[in-house]
Structures are given as C-alpha cells and as structure tokens.
PLY file of the C-alpha trace (Angstrom):
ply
format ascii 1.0
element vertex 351
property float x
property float y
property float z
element edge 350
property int vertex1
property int vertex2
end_header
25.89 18.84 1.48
25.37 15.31 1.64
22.13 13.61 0.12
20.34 11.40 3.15
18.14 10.20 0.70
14.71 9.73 2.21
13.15 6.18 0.46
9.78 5.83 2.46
9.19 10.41 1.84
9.69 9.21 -2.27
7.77 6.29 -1.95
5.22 8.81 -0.50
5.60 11.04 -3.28
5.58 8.49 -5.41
2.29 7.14 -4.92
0.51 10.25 -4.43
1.48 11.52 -7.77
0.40 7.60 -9.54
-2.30 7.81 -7.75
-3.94 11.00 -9.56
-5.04 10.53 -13.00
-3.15 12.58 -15.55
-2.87 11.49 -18.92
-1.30 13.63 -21.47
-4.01 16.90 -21.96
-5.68 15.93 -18.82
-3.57 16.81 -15.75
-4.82 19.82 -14.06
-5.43 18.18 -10.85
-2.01 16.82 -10.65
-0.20 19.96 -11.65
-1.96 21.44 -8.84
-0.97 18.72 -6.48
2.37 19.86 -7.29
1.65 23.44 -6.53
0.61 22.61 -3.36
4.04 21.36 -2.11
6.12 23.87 -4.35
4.55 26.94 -1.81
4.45 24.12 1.52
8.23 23.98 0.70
8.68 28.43 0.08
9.77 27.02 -3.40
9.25 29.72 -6.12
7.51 28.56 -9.35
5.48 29.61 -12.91
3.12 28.08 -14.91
3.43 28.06 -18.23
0.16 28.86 -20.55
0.07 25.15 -21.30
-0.08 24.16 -17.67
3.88 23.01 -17.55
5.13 24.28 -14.00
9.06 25.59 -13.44
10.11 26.15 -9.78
13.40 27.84 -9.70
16.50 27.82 -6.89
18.52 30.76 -7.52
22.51 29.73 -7.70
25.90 31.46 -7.40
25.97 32.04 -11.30
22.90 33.76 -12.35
23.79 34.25 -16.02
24.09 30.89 -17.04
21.57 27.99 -15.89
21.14 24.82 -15.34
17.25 23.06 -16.24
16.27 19.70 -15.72
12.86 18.45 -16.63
10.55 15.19 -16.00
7.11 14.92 -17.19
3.95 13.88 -15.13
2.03 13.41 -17.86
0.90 9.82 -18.88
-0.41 7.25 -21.03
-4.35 7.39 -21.17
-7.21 7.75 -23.66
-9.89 9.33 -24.80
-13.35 8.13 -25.67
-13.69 8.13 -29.62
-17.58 6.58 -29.89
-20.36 5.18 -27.57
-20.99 1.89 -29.61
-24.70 0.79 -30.02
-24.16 -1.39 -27.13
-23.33 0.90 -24.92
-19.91 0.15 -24.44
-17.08 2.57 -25.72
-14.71 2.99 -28.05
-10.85 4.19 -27.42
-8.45 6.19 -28.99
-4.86 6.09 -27.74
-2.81 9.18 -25.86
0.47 8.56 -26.06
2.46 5.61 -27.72
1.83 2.61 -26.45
-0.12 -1.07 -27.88
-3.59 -1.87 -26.98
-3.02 -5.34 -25.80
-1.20 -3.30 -22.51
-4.38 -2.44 -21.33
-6.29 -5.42 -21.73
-8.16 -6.44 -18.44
-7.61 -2.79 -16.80
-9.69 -0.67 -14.55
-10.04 2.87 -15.95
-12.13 5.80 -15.09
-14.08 7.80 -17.46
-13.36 11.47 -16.85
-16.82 13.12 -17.75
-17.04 17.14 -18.20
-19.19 17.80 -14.82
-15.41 16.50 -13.39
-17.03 13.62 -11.81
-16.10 9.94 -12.92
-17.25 6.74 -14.10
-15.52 3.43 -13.33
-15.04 0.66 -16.22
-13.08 -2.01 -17.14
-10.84 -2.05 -20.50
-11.54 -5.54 -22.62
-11.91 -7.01 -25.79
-15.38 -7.41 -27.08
-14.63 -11.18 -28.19
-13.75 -11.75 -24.04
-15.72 -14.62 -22.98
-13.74 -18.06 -24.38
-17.30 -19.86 -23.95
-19.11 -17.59 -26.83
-16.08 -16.68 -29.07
-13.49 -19.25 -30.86
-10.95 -16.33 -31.64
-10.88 -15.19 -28.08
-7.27 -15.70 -28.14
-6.19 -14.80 -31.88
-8.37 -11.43 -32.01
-6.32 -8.50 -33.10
-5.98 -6.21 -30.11
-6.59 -3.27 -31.66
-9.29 -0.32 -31.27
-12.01 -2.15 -33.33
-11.74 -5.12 -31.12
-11.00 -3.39 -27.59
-13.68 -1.33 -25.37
-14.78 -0.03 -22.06
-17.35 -2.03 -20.12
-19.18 0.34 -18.22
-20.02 -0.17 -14.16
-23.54 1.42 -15.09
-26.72 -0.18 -16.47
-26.76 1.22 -19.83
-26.87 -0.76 -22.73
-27.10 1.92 -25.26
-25.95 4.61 -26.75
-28.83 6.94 -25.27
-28.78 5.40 -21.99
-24.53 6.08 -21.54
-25.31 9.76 -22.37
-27.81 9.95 -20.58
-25.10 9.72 -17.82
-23.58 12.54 -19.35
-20.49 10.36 -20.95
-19.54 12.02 -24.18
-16.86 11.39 -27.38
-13.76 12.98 -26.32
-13.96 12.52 -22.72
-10.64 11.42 -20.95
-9.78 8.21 -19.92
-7.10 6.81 -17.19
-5.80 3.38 -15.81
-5.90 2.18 -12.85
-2.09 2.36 -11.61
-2.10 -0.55 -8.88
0.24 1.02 -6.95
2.48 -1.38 -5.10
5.51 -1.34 -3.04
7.25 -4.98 -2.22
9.20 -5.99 0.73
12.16 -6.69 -1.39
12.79 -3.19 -2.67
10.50 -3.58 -5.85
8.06 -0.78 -6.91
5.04 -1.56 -9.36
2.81 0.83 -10.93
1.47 2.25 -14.14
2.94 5.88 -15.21
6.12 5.17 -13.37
7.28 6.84 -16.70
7.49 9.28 -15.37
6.12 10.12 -12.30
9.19 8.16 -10.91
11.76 10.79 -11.63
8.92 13.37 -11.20
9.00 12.23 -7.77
12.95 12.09 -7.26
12.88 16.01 -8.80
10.53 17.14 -6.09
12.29 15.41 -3.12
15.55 17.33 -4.45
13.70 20.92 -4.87
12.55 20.24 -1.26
15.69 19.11 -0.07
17.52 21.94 -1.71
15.37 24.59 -0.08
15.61 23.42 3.42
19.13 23.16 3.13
19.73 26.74 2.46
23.02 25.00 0.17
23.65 27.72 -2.74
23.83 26.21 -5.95
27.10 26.88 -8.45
24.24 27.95 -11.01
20.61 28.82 -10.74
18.35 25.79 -11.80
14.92 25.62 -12.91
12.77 22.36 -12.66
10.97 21.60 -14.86
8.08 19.71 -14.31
6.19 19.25 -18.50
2.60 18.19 -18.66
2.90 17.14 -23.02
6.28 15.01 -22.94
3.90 11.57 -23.87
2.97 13.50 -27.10
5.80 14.81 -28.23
6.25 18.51 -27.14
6.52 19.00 -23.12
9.34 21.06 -22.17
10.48 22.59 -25.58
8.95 25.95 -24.63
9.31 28.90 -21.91
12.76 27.72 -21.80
14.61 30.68 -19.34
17.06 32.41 -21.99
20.02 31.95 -19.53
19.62 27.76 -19.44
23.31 26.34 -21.30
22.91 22.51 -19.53
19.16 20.77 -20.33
18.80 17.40 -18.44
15.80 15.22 -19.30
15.28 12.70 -16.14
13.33 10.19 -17.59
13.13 6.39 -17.51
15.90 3.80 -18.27
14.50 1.28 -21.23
14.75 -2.31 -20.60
14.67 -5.08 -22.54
16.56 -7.36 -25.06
20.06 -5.58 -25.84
19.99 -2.96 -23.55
22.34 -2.35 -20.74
19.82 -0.67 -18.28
18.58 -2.84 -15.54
16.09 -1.62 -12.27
19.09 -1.34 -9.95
21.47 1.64 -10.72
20.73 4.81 -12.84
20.64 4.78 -17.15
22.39 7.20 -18.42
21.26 7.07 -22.04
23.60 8.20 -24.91
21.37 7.90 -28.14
17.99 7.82 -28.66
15.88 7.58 -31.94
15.98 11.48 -32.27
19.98 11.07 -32.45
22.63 11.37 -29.87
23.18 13.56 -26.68
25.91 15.90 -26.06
28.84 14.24 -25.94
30.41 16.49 -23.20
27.33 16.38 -20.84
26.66 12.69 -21.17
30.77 12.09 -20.37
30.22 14.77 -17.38
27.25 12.72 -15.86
29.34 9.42 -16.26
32.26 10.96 -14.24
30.33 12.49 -11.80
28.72 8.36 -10.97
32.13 7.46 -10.95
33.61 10.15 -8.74
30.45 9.42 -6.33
30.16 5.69 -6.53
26.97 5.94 -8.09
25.53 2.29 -9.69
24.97 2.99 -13.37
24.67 2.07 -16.89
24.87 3.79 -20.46
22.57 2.73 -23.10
21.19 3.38 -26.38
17.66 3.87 -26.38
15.58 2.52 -30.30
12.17 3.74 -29.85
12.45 6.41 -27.67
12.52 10.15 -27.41
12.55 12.92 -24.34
11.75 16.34 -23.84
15.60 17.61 -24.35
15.07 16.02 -27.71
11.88 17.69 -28.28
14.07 20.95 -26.73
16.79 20.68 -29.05
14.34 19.79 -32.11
12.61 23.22 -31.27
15.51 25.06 -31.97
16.81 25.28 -28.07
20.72 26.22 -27.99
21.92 23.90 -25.21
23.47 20.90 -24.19
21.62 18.32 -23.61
21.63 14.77 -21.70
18.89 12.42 -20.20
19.06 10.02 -17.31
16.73 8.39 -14.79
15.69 5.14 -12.82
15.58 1.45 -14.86
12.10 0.80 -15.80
10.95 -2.52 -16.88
8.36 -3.06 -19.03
7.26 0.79 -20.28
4.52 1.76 -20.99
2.75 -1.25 -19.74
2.34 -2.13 -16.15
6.33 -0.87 -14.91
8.26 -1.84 -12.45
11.39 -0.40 -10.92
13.80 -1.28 -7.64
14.68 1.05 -4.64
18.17 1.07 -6.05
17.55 2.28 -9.23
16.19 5.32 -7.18
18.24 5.99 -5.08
20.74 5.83 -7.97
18.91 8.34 -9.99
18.62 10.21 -6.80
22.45 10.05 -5.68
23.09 11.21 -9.51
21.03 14.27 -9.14
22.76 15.60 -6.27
26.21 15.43 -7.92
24.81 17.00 -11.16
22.92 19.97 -9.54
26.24 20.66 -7.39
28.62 20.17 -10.54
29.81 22.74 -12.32
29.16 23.90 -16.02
30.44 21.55 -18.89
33.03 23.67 -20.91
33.38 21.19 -24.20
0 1
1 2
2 3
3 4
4 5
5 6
6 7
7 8
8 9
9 10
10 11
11 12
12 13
13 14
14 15
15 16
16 17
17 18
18 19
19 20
20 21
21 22
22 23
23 24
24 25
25 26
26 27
27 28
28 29
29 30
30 31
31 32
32 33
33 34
34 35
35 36
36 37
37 38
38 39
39 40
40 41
41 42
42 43
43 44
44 45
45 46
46 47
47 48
48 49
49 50
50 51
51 52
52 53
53 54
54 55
55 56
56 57
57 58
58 59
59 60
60 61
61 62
62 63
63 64
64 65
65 66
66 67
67 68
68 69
69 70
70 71
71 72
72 73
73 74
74 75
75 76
76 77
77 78
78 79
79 80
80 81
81 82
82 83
83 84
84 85
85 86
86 87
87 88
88 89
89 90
90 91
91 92
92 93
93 94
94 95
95 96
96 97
97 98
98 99
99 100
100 101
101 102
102 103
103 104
104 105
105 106
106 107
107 108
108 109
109 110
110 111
111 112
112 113
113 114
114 115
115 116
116 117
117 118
118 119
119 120
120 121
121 122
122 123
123 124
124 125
125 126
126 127
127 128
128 129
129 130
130 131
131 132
132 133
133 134
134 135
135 136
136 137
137 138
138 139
139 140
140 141
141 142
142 143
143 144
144 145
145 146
146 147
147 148
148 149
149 150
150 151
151 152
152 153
153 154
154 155
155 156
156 157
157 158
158 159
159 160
160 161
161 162
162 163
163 164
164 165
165 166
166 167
167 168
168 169
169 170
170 171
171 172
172 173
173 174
174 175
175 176
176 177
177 178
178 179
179 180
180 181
181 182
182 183
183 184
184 185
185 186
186 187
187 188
188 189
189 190
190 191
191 192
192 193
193 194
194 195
195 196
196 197
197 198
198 199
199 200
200 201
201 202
202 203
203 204
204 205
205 206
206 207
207 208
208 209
209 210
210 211
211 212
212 213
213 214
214 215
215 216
216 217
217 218
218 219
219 220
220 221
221 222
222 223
223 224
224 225
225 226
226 227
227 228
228 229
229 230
230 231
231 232
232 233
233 234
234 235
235 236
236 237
237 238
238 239
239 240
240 241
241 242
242 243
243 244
244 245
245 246
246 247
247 248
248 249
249 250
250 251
251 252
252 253
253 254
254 255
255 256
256 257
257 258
258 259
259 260
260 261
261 262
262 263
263 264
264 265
265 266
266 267
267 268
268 269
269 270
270 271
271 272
272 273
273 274
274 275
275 276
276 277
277 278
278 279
279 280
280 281
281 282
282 283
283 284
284 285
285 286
286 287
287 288
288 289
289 290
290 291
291 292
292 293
293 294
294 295
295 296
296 297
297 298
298 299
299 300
300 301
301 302
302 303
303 304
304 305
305 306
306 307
307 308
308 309
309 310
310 311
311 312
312 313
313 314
314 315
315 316
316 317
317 318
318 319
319 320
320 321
321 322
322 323
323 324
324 325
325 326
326 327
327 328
328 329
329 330
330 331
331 332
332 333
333 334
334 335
335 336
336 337
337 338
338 339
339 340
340 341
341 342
342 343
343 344
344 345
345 346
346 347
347 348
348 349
349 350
C-alpha cells in the first residue's frame, strides 16, 4: 500500500480539531468530534472512564500489538478568583509561562456550557497610566481576563453565572500560508492527532491487513502528566508516542522533516525501537532528524513510568515555538505522515 498522502483532508482535520476548545480536563466536545468520524469511517473504538478514546485495526498477529498515541488535550486555564474589579484571575493547565498568553482572546467556559468571550492582559496594560508597563512580572498576580460584558464587579460577573473553577481556552488563530507554513495554538498536539486520524481512515478504506493489530490511541490528560498510561490492551509490546518535535537553540529538529526524539527529561527511549524508526526513514526516504528533548516528557514516558512493559519511542512533526503560538511546515507533515505508514506496516522489533 502506498501512502497518497492527502495535505488539504489534514489541513481539514487539522483545523477542525484547533478549532474546538479542549484544554486538559475540558475536552468532551472534542473527544466526541472524534467519535463522530471513528463510526463515519466503520472504525471500531472504546472510551476509557477518563474520556481517552482507542480505535483499534485488527492485524495478522493478534497476540502481540502495536499502540501509538497522541493527545488532543491542550494548554488552557481555569478561573482561580473574580477580582473586585470584575476582571479574573488565572491559574495555569498545563506547563507553559504566562507572558505566552499575553494579548489573547479566550473564552470562558461557564457550567450552563455556554461561553463568554475575553481578552487575556496584564492589569498594568495601558503605557499612558503605568511606568512598569514593560518591566511587570508576567505572572498570575499581574495577568487577568478582561471581560466582553459590562460588569465591573465581582457580583455583577456572577451574576452572569461565571464562577472559580470554570475553564478557560485560547483563541488558536488558525492559519494556513501559501508557502506551506501552518500557524496555530495546540498544534501540540492536535497536529499528530490529526496525522493519526487520516491514517486510521486511510487504513480502513484500504482493507490493507496490518502485520500486528494496532490500537490508537487518542489521550485526553497527556498536558498534565498522565494521558495514555492506563487501559493499555495487555497484548501491546511496541508503544509509540507521536508528539511534537522541540525547536530551539541546540536542537536538531527543524519544521521540515519528522523528529525522532531519543531522550527526553524522563530518560531515554528504547534503543531498539528508536534505531527501527530511523531505518525505516532511511529505507523510505523519509526527511528526518534525531534529537534530545530537555524539558520535555510524553505519554510513553508517562506509560513506562506507570509500570507499562513495552518498548517505547516518540516521534512527530517540528514545532516551533511550543506551547506558545506554534508553527509547523507541510513537510514536517507529511514527514511524520510518510513515517507512520512505514512503522504501522513494519514488523515487531526483536532487540
């Protein structure tokens, strides 16, 4: 089987998974989403009590699997107080700085499940009224949400039914550039997200019988530390984490070909997986890097960490600047894409 990779259907995908709000402990509507094509496509699937979803492809070998995993959870926040002044106070989901969000469009996610727009800011904003403007710690005393409402208290924003401890998610500002570019929040990791559904779909249609059954994964917790370590099918002997490439000073990853990452901060991968997935690019003329990763861990960590008894390796699509507002290139998809392929059709790693 040969992968005609379809840019403008994962473009599609792409945006339409960006484009729902989902951060970490939030992201019923776009687990759902995903249901939706999982049965369009006949594709088999369970959710997991924590709202994680697993479509499987049954395989040649049905006694020893194959899982790979991205998360669609993202960055967000949650509302910590409702300041006298009616605007609100944050506290983080997931690990990321607060100057990142400075200037941002966000929705407040009230529990009626409708919305409130607002704009992310510090309070010291306007360089007319405040001298440290500039020099003002980003930080969750200085930084709040400006409100698209008239209320200018603490009664008058519940009155609109805001409460502490309702959700709160960025505006992605999707955009796709004539020169093969891709911008958008959350493209960690709705990117690869993206790339895994095109391949389940793919897969189906094609009728192609895998050398091993595989399970995809698709977590809902990975941005706080414990996505898919759980309801892990006994059978699974090869865990791949497709995840974002990190970019930046030192590193070898770059938003044209696919990372292959060999060490994270939780330690290194398997040695005999990670070697597998480099000969596989090679064999396939697949663009690609290896890196180390400093400040970084996936859900085959988190797996492994758990107690999971598999090999384990991680991969995916260049991302510059994470967890800010990303950006990737065509290439670096179709990479990641090309790289999927090979692996799903490979067989086991024996060493």
């Amino acid at each position: 089987m040969s992968f005609e990779w379809n840019k403008q259907e994962a473009l599609g995908l792409l945006k339409e998974l960006v484009d729902i709000p989902s951060p970490s402990g939030y992201t019923m509507e776009v687990m759902n989403s995903i249901k939706i094509h999982l049965e369009k496509w006949n594709v088999g699937y369970t959710t997991t009590k924590k709202g994680a979803v697993i479509a499987t492809i049954q395989g040649k070998n049905q006694n020893q699997h194959k899982l790979l995993t991205a998360h669609v959870d993202t960055l967000g926040a949650m509302v910590k107080e409702i300041k006298p002044s009616g605007r609100l106070k944050l506290s983080l989901v997931g690990g990321f700085k607060f100057n990142a969000i400075e200037g941002e469009n966000c929705l407040i996610h009230k529990r009626d499940g409708t919305t409130i727009t607002g704009t992310i800011l510090m309070h010291q904003t306007a360089v007319h009224v405040y001298k440290d403007a500039g020099t003002a710690d980003r930080d969750e005393n200085n930084m709040e949400v400006r409100l698209d409402e008239k209320a200018f208290s603490s009664e008058e924003v519940r009155a609109l039914e805001v409460e502490v401890g309702d959700f709160v998610s960025f505006d992605p500002r999707f955009a796709a550039t004539e020169s093969g570019f891709v911008k958008s929040r959350h493209l960690d990791d709705k990117a690869s997200t993206a790339l895994l559904l095109q391949l389940v779909k793919k897969l189906n249609v094609s009728n192609k019988e895998l050398p091993h059954t595989t399970h995809f994964y698709i977590s809902n917790n990975e941005e706080i530390g414990y996505g898919g370590n759980s309801n892990i099918p006994p059978q699974t002997a090869e865990y791949i984490a497709v995840d974002m490439g990190a970019i930046g000073d030192g590193q070898a990853s770059d938003e044209y070909t696919v990372s292959i990452c060999a060490k994270d901060s939780s330690g290194p991968y398997h040695y005999g997986l990670t070697r597998h997935l480099i000969d596989l690019a090679k064999k396939n003329n697949i663009e690609y890097k290896v890196d180390i990763y400093p400040y970084y861990s996936s859900d085959a960590s988190a797996a492994v960490g758990a107690g999971l008894d598999v090999k384990h390796a991680l991969f995916g699509p260049g991302i510059e600047a994470s967890h800010s507002y990303e950006r990737t290139h065509i290439d670096s998809l179709k990479a990641a894409a090309a790289l999927l392929e090979a692996y799903v059709l490979s067989p086991l790693v024996t060493e």
